[in-house]
Structure formats: C-alpha cells, structure tokens
Residue frames relative to the residue before (quaternion, step in Angstrom):
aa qw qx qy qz dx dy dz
X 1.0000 0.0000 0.0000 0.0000 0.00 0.00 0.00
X 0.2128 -0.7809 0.5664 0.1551 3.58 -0.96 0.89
X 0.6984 -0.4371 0.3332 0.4584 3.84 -1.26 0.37
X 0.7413 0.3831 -0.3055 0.4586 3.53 0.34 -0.31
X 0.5446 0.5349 -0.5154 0.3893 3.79 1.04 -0.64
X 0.3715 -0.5916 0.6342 0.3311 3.76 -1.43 0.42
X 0.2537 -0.5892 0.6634 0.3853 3.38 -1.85 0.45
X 0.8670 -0.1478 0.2572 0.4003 2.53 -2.14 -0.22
X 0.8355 0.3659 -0.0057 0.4098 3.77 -0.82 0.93
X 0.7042 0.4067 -0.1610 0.5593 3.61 0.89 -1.14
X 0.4497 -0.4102 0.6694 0.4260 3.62 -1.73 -0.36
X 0.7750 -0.4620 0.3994 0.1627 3.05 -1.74 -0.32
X 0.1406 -0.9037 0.2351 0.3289 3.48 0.25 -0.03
X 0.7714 -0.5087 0.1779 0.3383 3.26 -0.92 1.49
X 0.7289 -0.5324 0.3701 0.2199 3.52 -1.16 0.33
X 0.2173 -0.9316 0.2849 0.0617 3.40 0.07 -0.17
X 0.4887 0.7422 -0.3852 0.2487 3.76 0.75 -0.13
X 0.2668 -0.7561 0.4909 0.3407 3.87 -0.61 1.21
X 0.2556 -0.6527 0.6712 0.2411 3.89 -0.92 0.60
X 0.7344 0.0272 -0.2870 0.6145 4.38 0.00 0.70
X 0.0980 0.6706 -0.7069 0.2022 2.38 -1.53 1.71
X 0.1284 0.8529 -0.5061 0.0062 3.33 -0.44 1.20
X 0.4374 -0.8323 0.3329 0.0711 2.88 -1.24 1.25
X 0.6487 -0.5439 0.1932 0.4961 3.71 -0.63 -0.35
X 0.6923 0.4489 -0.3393 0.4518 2.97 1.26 0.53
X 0.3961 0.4447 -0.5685 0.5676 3.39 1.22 1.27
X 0.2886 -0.8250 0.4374 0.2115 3.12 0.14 1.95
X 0.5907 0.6352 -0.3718 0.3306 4.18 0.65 -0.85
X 0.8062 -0.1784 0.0102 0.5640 3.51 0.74 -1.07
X 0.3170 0.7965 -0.4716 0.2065 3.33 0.43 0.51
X 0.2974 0.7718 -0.5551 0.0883 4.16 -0.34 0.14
X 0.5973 0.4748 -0.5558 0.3300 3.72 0.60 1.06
X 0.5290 -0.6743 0.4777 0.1934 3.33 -1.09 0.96
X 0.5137 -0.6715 0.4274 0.3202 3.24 -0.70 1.14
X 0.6715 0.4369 -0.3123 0.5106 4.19 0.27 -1.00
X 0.7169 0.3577 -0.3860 0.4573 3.69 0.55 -0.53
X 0.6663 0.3731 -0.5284 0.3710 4.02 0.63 -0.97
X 0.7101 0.4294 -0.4260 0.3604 4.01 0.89 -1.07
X 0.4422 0.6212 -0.4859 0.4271 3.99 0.82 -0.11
X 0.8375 0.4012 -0.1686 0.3305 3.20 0.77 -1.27
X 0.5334 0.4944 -0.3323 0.6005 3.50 1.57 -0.10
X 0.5319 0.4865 -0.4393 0.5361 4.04 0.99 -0.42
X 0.6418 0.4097 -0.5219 0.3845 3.94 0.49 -0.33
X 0.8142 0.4868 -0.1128 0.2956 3.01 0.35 -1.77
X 0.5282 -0.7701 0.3198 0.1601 3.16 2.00 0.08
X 0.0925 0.8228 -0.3997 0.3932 2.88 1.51 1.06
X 0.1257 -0.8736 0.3931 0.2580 3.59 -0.60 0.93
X 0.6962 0.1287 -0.1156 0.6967 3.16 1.11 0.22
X 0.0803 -0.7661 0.6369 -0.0303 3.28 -2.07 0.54
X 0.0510 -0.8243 0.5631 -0.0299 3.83 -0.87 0.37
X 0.2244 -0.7675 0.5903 0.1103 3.47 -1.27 0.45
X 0.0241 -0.7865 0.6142 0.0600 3.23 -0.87 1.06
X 0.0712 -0.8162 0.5725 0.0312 3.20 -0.43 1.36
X 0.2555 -0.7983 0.3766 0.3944 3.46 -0.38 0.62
X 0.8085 0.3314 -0.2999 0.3830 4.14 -1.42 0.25
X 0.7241 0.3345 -0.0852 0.5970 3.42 1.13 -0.69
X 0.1211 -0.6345 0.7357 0.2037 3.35 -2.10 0.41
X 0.0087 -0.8115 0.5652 -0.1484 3.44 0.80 0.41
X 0.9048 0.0558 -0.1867 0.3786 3.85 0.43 -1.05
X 0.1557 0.8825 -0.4225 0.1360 3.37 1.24 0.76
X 0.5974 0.5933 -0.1472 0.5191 3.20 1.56 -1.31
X 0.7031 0.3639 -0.2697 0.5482 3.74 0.77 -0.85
X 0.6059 0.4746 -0.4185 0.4822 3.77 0.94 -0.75
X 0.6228 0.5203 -0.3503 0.4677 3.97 0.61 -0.81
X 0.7055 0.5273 -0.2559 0.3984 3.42 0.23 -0.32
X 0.5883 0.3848 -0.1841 0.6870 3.49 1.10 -1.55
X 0.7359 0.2478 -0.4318 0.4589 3.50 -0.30 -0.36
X 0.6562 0.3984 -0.4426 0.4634 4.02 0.07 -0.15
X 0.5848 0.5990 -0.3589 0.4128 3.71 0.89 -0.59
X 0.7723 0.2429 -0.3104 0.4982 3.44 1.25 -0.99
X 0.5495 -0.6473 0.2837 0.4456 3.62 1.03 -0.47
C-alpha cells in the first residue's frame, strides 16, 4: 500500500509537497541537506518538491540532480 492508496473505509490521502524549503545553502537559516530532504520526500512519496533558498541559487544544480536521481 502506498501513502496515497485509501484503506479499507477511508478517503485517500491528501497530496503533499513542502512549498519552503531551505537548504544548506541559505547560509542564515538553512540546515537541511539537499539528498536527505529529496530522499526523504521519495519515501513518503511526495509529488513534487522545491527549495527556496533565500539570496542565492548556489544549490539548484545539486537539488536537480538528487531529485532526478530519485525520480
């Protein structure tokens, strides 16, 4: 059974996708690692993710990648 399949009885569960995410390269308050936040949306089956770091793209390139790596 995946997060979104319904059990027996229930509705489905809702979508999911965080819309602020900062990474370690929003140097002020950032301290999630890119491979671990997109690893962690590939479990939980998240359809979609994004990073808003703030002043900088700096980790666009590493976020593109991990997130195409997991699908």
């Amino acid at each position: 059974m995946t997060v979104s399949d319904p059990k027996p009885g229930l509705a489905p569960a809702p979508a999911y996708a965080h819309l602020r995410l900062h990474t370690e390269f929003s140097v002020v308050d950032g301290t999630n690692r890119i491979d671990d936040a997109v690893a962690l949306a590939a479990k939980l089956q998240q359809p979609a993710l994004a990073i808003t770091d703030l002043n900088n793209l700096f980790g666009t390139i590493k976020f593109y990648k991990s997130a195409r790596g997991k699908g």
